[in-house]
C-alpha positions as a Markdown table, in Angstrom:
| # | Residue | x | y | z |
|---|---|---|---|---|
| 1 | Unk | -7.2 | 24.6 | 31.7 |
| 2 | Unk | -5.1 | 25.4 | 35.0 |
| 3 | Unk | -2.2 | 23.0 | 35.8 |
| 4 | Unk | -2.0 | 21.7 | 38.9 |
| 5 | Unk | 0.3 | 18.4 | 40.0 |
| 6 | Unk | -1.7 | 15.3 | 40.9 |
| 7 | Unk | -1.8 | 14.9 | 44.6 |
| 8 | Unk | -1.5 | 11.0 | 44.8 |
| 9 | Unk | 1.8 | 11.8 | 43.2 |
| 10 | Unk | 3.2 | 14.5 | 44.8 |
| 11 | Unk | 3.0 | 12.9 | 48.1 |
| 12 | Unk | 5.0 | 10.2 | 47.0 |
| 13 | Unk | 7.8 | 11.9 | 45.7 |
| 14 | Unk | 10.3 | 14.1 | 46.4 |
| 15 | Unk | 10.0 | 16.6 | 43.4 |
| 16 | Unk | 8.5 | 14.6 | 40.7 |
| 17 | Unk | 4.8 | 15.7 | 39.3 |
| 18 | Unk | 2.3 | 15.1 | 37.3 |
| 19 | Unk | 0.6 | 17.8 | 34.5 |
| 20 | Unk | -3.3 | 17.7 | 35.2 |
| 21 | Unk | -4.8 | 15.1 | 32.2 |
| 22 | Unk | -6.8 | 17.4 | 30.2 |
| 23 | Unk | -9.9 | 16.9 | 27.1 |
| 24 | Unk | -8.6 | 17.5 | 23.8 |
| 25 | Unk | -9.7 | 17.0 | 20.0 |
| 26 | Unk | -9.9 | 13.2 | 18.5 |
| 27 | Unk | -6.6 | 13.1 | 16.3 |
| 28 | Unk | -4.7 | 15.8 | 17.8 |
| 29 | Unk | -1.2 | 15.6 | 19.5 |
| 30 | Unk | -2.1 | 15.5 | 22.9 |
| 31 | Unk | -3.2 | 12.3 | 22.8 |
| 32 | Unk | 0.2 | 11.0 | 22.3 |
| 33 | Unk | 1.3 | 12.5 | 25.3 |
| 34 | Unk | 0.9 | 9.8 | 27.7 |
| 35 | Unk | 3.5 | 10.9 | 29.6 |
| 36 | Unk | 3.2 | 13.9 | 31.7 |
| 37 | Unk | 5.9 | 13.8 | 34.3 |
| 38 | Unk | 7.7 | 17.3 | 35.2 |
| 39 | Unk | 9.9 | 19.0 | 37.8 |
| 40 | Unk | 10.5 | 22.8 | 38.6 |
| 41 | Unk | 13.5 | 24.5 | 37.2 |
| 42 | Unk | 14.8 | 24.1 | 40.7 |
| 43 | Unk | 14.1 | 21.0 | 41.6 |
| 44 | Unk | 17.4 | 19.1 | 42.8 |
| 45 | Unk | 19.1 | 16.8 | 40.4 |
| 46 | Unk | 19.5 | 13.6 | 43.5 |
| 47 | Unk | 15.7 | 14.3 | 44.2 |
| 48 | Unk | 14.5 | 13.5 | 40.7 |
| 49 | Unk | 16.9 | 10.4 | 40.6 |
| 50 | Unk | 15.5 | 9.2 | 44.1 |
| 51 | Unk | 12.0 | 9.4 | 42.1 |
| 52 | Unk | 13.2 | 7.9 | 39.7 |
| 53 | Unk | 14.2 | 5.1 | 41.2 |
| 54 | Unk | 10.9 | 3.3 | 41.4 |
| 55 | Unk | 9.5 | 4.6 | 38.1 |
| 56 | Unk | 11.2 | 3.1 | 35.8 |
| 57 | Unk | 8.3 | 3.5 | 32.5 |
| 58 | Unk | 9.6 | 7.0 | 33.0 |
| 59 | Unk | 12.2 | 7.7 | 30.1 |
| 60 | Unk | 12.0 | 11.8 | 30.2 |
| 61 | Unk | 10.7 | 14.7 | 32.3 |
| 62 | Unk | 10.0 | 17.8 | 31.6 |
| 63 | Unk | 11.4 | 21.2 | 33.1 |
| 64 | Unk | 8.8 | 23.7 | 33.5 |
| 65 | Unk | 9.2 | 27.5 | 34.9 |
| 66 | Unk | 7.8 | 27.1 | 38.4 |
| 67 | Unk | 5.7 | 30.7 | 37.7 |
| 68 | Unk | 4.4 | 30.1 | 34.2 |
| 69 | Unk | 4.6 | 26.1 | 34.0 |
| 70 | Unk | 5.7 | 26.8 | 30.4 |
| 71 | Unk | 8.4 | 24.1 | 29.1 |
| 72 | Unk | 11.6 | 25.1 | 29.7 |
| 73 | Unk | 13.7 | 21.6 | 28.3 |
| 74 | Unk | 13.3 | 17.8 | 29.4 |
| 75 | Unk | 15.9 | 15.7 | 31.2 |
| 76 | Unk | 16.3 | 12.0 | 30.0 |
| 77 | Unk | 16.5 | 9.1 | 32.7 |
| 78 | Unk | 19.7 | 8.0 | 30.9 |
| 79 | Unk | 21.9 | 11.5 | 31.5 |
| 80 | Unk | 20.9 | 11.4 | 35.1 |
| 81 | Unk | 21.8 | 7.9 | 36.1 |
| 82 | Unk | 25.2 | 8.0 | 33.7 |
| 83 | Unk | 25.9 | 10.5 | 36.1 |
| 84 | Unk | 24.8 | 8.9 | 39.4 |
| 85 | Unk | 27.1 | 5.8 | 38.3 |
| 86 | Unk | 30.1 | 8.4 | 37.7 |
| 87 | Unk | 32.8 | 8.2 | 40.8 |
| 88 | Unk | 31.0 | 10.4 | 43.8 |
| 89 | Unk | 28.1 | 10.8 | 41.3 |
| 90 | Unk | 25.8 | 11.1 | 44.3 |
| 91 | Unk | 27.4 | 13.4 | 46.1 |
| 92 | Unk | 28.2 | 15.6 | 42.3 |
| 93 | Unk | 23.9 | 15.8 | 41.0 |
| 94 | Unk | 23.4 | 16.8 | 45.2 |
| 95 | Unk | 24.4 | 19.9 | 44.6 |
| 96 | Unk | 22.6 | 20.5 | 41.3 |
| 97 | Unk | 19.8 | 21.8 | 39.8 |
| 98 | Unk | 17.8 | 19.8 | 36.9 |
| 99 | Unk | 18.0 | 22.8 | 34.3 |
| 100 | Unk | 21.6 | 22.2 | 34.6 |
| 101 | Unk | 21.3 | 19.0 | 32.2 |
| 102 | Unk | 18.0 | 20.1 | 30.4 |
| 103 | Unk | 18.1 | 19.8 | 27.0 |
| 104 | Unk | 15.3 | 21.9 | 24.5 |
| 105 | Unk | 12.7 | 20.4 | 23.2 |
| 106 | Unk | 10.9 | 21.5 | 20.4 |
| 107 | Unk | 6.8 | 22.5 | 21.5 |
| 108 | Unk | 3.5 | 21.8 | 19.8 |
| 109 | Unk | 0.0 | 22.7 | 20.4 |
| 110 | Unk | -1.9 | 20.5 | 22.0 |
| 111 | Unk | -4.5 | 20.4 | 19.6 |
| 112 | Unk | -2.8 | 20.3 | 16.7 |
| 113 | Unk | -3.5 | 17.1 | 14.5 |
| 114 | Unk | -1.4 | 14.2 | 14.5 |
| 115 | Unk | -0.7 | 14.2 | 11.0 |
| 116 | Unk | 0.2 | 17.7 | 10.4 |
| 117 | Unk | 3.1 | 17.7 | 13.0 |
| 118 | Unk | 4.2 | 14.7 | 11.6 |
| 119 | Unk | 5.0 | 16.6 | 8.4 |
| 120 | Unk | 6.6 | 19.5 | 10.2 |
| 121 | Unk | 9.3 | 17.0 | 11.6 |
| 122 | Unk | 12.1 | 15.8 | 10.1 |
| 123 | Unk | 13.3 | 12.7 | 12.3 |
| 124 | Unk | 16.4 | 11.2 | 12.0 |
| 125 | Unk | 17.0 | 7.5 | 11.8 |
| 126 | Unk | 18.4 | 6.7 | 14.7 |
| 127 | Unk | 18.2 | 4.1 | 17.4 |
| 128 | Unk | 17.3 | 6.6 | 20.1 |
| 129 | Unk | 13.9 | 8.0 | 20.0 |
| 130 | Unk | 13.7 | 12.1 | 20.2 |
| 131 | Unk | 10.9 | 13.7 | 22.4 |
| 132 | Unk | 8.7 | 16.4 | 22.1 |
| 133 | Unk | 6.8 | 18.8 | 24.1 |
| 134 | Unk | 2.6 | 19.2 | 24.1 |
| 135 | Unk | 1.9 | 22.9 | 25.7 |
| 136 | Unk | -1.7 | 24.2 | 26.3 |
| 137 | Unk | -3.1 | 27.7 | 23.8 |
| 138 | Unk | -1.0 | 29.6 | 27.0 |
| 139 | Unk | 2.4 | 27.7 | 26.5 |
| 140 | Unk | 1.6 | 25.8 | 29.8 |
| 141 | Unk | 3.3 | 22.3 | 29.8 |
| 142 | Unk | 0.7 | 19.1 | 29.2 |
| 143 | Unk | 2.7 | 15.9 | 28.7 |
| 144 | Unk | 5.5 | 14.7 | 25.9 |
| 145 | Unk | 6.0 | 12.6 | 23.6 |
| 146 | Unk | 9.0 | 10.7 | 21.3 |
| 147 | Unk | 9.3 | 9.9 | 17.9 |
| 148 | Unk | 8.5 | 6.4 | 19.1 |
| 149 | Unk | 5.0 | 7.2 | 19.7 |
| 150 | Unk | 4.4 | 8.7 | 16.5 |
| 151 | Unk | 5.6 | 6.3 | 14.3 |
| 152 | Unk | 3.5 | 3.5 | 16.3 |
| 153 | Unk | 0.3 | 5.7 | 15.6 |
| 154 | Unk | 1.8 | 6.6 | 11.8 |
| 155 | Unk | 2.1 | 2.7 | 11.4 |
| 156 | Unk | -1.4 | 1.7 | 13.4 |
| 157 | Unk | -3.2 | 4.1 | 10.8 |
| 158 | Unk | -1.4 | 2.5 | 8.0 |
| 159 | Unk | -2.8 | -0.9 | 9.1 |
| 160 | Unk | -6.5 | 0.1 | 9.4 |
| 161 | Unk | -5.9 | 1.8 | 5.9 |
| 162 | Unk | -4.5 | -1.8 | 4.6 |
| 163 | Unk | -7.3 | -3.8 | 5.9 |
| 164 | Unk | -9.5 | -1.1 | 4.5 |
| 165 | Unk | -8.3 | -1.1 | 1.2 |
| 166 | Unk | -8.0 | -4.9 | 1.4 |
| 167 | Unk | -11.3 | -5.6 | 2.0 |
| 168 | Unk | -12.3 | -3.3 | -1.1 |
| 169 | Unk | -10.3 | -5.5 | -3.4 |
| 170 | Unk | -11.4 | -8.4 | -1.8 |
| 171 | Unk | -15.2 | -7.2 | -2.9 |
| 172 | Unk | -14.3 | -5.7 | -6.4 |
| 173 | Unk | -11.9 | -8.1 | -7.4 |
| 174 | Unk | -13.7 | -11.4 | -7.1 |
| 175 | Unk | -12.0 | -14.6 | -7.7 |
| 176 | Unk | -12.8 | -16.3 | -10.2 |
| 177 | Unk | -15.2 | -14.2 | -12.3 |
| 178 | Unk | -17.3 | -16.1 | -15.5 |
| 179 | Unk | -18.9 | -15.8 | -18.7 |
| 180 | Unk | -20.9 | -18.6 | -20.5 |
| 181 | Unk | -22.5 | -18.5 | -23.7 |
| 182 | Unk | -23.3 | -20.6 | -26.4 |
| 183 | Unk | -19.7 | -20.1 | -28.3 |
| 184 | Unk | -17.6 | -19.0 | -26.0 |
| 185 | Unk | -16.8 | -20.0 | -22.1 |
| 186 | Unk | -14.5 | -17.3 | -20.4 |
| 187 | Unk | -12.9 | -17.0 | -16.7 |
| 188 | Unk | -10.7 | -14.3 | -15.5 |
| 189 | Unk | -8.7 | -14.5 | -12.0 |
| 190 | Unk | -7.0 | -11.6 | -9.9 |
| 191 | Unk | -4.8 | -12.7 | -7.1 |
| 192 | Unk | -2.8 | -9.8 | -5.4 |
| 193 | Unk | 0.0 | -10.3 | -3.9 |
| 194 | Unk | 0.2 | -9.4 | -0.4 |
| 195 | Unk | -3.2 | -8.2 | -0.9 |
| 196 | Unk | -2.1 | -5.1 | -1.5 |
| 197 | Unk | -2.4 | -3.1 | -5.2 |
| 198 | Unk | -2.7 | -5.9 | -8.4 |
| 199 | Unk | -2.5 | -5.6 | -11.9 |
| 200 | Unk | -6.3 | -6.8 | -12.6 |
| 201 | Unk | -8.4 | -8.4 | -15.7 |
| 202 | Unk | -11.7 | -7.5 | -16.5 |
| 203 | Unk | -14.1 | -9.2 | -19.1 |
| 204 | Unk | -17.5 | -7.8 | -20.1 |
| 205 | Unk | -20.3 | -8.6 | -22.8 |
| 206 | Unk | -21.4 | -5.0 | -23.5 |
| 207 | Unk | -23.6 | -6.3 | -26.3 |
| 208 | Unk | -24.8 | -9.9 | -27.6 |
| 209 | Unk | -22.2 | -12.0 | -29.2 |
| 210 | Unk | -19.5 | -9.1 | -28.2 |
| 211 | Unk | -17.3 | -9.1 | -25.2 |
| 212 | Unk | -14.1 | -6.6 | -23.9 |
| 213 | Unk | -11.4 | -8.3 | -22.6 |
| 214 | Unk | -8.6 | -6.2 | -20.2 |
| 215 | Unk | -5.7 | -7.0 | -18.7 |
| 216 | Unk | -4.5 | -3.8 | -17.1 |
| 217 | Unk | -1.2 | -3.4 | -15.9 |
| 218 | Unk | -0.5 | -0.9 | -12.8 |
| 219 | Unk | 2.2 | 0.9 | -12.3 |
| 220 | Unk | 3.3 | 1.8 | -8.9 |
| 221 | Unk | 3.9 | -0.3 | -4.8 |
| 222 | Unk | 1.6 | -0.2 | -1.8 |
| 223 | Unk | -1.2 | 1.8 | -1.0 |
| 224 | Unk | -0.7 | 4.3 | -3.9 |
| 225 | Unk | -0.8 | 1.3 | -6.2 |
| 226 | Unk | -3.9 | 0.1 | -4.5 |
| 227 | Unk | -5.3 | 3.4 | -4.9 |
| 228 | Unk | -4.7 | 3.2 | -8.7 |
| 229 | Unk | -5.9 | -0.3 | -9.2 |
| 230 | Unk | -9.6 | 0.4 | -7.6 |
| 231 | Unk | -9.5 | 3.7 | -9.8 |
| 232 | Unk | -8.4 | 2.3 | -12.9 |
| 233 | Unk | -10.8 | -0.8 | -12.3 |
| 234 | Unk | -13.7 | 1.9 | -11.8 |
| 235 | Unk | -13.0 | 3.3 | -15.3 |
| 236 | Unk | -12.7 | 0.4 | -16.7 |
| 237 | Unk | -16.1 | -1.2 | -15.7 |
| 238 | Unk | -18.3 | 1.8 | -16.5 |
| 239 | Unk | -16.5 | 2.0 | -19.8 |
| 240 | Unk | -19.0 | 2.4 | -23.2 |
| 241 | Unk | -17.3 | -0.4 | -25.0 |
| 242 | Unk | -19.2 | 0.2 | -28.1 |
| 243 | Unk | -16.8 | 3.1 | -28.5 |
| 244 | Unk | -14.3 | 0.3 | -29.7 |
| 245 | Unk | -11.0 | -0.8 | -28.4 |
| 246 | Unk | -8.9 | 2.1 | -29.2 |
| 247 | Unk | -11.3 | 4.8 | -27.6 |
| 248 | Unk | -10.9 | 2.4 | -24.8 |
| 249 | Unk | -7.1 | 2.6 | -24.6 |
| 250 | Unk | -6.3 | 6.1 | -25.5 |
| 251 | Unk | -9.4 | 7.3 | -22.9 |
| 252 | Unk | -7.6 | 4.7 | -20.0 |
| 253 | Unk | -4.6 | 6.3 | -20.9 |
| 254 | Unk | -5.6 | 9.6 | -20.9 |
| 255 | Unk | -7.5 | 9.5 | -17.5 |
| 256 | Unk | -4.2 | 7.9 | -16.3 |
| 257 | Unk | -1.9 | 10.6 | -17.1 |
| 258 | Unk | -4.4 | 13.6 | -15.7 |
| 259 | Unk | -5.0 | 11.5 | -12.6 |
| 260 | Unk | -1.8 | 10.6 | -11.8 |
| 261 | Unk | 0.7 | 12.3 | -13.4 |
| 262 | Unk | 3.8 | 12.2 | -16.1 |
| 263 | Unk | 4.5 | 8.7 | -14.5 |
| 264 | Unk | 2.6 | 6.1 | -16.5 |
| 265 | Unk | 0.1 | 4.3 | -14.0 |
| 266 | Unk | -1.4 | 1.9 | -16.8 |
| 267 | Unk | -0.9 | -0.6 | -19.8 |
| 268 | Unk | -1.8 | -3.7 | -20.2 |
| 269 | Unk | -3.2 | -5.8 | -22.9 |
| 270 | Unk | -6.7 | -5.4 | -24.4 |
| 271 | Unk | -9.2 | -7.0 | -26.6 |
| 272 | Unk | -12.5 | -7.3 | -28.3 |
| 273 | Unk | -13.8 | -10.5 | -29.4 |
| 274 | Unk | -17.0 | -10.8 | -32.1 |
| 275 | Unk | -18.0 | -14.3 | -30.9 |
| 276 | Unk | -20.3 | -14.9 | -34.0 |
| 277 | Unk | -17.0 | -14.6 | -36.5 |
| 278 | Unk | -13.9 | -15.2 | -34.3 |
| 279 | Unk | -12.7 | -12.0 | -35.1 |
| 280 | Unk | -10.7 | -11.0 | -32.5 |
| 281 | Unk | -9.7 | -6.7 | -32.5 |
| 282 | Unk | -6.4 | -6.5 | -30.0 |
| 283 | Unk | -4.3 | -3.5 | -28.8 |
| 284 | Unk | -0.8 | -5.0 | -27.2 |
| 285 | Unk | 0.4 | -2.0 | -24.8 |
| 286 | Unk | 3.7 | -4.4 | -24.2 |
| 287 | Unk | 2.2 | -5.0 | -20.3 |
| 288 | Unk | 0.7 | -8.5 | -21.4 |
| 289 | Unk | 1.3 | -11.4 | -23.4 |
| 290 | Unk | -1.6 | -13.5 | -25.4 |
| 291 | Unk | -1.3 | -17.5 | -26.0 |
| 292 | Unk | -3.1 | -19.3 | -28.1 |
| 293 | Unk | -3.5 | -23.1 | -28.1 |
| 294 | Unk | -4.4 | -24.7 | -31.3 |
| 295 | Unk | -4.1 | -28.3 | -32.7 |
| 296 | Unk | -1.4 | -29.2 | -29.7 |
| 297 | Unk | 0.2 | -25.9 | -30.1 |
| 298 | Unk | 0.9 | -22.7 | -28.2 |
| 299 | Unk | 1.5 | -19.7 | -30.4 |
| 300 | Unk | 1.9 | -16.6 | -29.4 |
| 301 | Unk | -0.2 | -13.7 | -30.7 |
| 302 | Unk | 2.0 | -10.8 | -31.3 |
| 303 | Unk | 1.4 | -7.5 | -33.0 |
| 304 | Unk | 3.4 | -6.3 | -36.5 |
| 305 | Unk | 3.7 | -2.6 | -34.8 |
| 306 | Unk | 5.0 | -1.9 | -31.6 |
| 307 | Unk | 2.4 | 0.0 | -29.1 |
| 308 | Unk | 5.2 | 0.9 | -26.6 |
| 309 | Unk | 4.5 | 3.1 | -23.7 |
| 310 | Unk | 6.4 | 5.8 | -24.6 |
| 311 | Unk | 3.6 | 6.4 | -27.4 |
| 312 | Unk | 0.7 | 6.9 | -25.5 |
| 313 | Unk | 0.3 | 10.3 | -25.8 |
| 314 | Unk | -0.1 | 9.8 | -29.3 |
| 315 | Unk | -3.1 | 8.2 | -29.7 |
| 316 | Unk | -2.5 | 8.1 | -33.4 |
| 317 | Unk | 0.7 | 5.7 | -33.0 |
| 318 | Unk | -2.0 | 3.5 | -31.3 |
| 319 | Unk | -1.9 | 0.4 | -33.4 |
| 320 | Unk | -5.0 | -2.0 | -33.3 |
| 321 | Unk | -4.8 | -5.8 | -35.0 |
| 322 | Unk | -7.1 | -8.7 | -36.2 |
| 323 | Unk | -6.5 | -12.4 | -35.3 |
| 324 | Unk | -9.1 | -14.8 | -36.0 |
| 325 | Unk | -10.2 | -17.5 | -33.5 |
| 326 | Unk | -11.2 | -20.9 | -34.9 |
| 327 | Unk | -13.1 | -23.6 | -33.3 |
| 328 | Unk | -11.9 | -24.6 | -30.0 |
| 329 | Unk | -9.4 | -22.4 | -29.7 |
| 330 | Unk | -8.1 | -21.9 | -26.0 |
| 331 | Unk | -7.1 | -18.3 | -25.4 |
| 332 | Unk | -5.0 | -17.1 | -22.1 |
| 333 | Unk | -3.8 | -13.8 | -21.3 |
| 334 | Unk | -1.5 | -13.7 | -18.7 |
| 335 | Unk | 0.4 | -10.8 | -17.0 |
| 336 | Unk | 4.1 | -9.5 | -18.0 |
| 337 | Unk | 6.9 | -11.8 | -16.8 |
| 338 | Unk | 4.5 | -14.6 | -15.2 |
| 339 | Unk | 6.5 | -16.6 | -17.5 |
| 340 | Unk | 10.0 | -15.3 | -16.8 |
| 341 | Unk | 12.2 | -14.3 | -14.4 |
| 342 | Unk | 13.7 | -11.0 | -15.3 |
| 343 | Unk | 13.5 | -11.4 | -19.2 |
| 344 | Unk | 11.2 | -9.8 | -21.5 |
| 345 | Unk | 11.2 | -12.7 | -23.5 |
| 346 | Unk | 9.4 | -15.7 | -22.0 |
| 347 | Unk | 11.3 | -18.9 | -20.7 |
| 348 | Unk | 10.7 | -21.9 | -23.1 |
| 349 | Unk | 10.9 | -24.5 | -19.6 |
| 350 | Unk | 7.5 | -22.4 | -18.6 |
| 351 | Unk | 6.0 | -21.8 | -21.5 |
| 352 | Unk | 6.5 | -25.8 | -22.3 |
| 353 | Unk | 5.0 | -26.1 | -18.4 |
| 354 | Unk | 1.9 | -24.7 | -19.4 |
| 355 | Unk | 1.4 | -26.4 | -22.8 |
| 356 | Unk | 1.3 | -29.4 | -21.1 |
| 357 | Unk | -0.4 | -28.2 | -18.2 |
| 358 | Unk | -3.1 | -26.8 | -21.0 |
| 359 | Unk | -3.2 | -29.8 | -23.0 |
| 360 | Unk | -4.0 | -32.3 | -20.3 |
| 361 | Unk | -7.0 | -30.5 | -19.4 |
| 362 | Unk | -9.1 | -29.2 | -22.5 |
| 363 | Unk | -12.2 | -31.4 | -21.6 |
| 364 | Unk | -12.6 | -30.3 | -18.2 |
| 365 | Unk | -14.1 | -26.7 | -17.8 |
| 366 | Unk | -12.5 | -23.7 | -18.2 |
| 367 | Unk | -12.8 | -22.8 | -14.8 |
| 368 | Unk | -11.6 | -26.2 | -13.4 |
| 369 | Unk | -9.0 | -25.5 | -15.9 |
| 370 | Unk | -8.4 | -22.0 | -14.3 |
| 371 | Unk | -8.3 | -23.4 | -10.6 |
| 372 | Unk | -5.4 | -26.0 | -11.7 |
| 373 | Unk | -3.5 | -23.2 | -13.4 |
| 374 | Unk | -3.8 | -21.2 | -10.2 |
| 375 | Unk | -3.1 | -24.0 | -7.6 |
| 376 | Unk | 0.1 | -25.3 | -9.4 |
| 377 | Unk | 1.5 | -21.7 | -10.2 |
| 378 | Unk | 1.6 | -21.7 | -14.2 |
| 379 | Unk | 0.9 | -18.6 | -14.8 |
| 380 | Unk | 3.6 | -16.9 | -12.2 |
| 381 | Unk | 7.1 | -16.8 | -12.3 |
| 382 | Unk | 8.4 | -20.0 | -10.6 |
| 383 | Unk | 11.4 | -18.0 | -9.0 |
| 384 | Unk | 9.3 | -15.7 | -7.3 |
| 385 | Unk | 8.0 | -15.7 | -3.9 |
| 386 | Unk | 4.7 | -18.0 | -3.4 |
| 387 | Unk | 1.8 | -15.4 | -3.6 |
| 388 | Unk | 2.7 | -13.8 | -6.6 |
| 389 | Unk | 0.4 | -11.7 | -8.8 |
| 390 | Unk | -1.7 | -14.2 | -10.7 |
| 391 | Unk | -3.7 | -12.5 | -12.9 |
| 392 | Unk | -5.0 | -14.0 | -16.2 |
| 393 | Unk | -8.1 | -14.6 | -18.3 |
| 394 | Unk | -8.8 | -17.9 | -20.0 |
| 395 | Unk | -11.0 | -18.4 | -23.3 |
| 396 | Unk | -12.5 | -21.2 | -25.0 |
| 397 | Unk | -14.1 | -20.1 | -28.2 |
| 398 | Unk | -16.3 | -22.4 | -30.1 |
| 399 | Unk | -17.7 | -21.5 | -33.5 |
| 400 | Unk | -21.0 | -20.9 | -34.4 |
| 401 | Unk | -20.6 | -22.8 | -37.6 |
| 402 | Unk | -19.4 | -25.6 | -35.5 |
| 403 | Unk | -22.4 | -26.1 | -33.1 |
């Protein structure tokens, strides 16, 4: 890997060169160093200015021993011309030697990865960029780099890991999802916002006449919430659901806290629904809210014991209750505060809003119901930003006894 300056450019300037471009590892740090302008130690300060002159993409330059071509320090563009606009600034840098104004530069190995030196820096926020030297296995000088540069590349990785980890919602979280049977008609809906990380519902009939309902609440923002959402959603799909709605909750729980620590990634609101007797089983983790509307009513199921958060790692605090469903009954669970602002209790203005919004369709379809809902922004909180988490599942039960 010997060094040597590129010939177009050293005929053209006075003591400016150019570091010998070089193969290197996929990932590493060298390929950041785009720029691999250098001088000697001895190179005269008014010579590298003259250069300079005509190349102005050239922010820094390295100073290398002339023996070893090791880095010795760089010497920013702006230092040299602050001083060439100084009175008799030309004929001051004349008699001077770059390494007079070199300042260090901290060194990494060329093949290095990307990510690792990222950790071992600490950069400061500030409006100018710091730069950093790439040296061969030898110390020999191959190009630098600023902070600039890494945070574009930090920021172009996060973007291919967003439109990854969009299009895996976009597959897994499919909009709207439906189940039809003879006495009950159910749609769920899971609209991210930003695309990025969602609360999610889940419905499944795990046996005839029996069907798990889930509104899972996730804790956490960006990609580590996304992260969670797609495993929590994995657990929650392959889940026995025969095992009943408490195993369910105590074993989400559980997972939760072992795969992501003391901070709570999970709640949500969960239920079991025998469709032959109405009898609906529900566990209220204080992450959802359940509306019923019945004869031109909405009530609210609520649970006599309180299931807070702080309990679940006592799964014997775990309190499970029975509601009945009775013939064309409309069901809708909907996310925490879709109906409020920043209150835990809901705002009578939207829960009146979607009453009406309920009652004016209950002979269309409970999808076509679903898509209204969604379109005019029901079930979100009408202060917040268009593209809110919309997240809810719809039921219309109809009795056996009935049909």
């Amino acid at each position: 890997m010997q060094l040597a300056p590129d010939a177009e450019t050293q005929n053209q300037s006075k003591v400016l060169q150019q570091a010998r471009a070089i193969t290197f590892p996929p990932g590493s740090i060298a390929q950041l160093a785009n720029n691999r302008s250098y001088v000697g130690q001895d190179a005269n300060l008014l010579d590298l200015s003259d250069d300079l002159m005509s190349k102005q993409e050239i922010q820094v330059v390295a100073v290398v021993d002339r023996e070893s071509n090791s880095i010795i320090g760089i010497v920013q563009r702006k230092i040299i011309f602050d001083l060439l606009g100084r009175p008799f600034g030309r004929d001051v840098i004349k008699e001077e030697f770059v390494s007079k104004i070199a300042l260090p530069a901290q060194s990494f190995r060329y093949d290095q990865n990307i990510l690792a030196v990222l950790e071992s820096l600490t950069i400061a926020k500030d409006p100018e960029p710091s730069y950093f030297a790439v040296e061969s296995e030898t110390g020999e000088f191959l190009g630098t780099f600023s902070s600039y540069d890494l945070l574009l590349h930090v920021s172009e990785l996060s973007k291919l890991d967003l439109e990854f980890v969009t299009a895996i919602q976009d597959r897994i979280f499919q909009n709207p999802s439906q189940l039809k049977s003879q006495s009950s008609e159910l749609v769920f809906t899971n609209r991210a916002k930003a695309n990025l990380g969602t609360d999610f519902c889940y419905s499944k009939e795990y046996l005839p006449g029996r069907l798990a309902l889930a509104l899972t609440k996730v804790f956490g923002q960006g990609l580590s919430r996304s992260l969670s959402s797609m495993t929590l959603w994995g657990i929650v799909r392959t889940f026995d659901f025969r095992r009943g709605v408490h195993n369910f909750v105590t074993s989400l729980e559980s997972f939760s806290q072992e795969c992501f620590g003391e901070k709570q990634a999970a709640g949500g609101f969960f239920a079991d629904l025998d469709t032959s007797s109405g009898e609906l089983l529900v566990c209220d983790r204080n992450h959802g809210s359940a509306y019923l509307l019945r004869d031109d009513k909405l009530l609210k199921l609520k649970s006599i014991a309180n299931n807070e958060p702080s309990d679940q790692a006592n799964s014997d605090k775990l309190a499970v209750f029975s509601f009945g469903l009775q013939d064309n009954d409309l069901l809708i669970i909907i996310g925490p505060k879709h109906l409020s602002n920043q209150s835990s209790e809901s705002n009578p203005e939207d829960l009146e809003n979607l009453k009406k919004a309920l009652l004016q369709k209950t002979s269309t379809s409970v999808n076509d119901l679903a898509k209204d809902l969604v379109a005019k922004r029901r079930v979100t909180d009408l202060h917040s930003p268009i593209g809110q988490d919309q997240n809810f599942i719809l039921l219309r039960y109809r009795s056996l006894r009935s049909l």
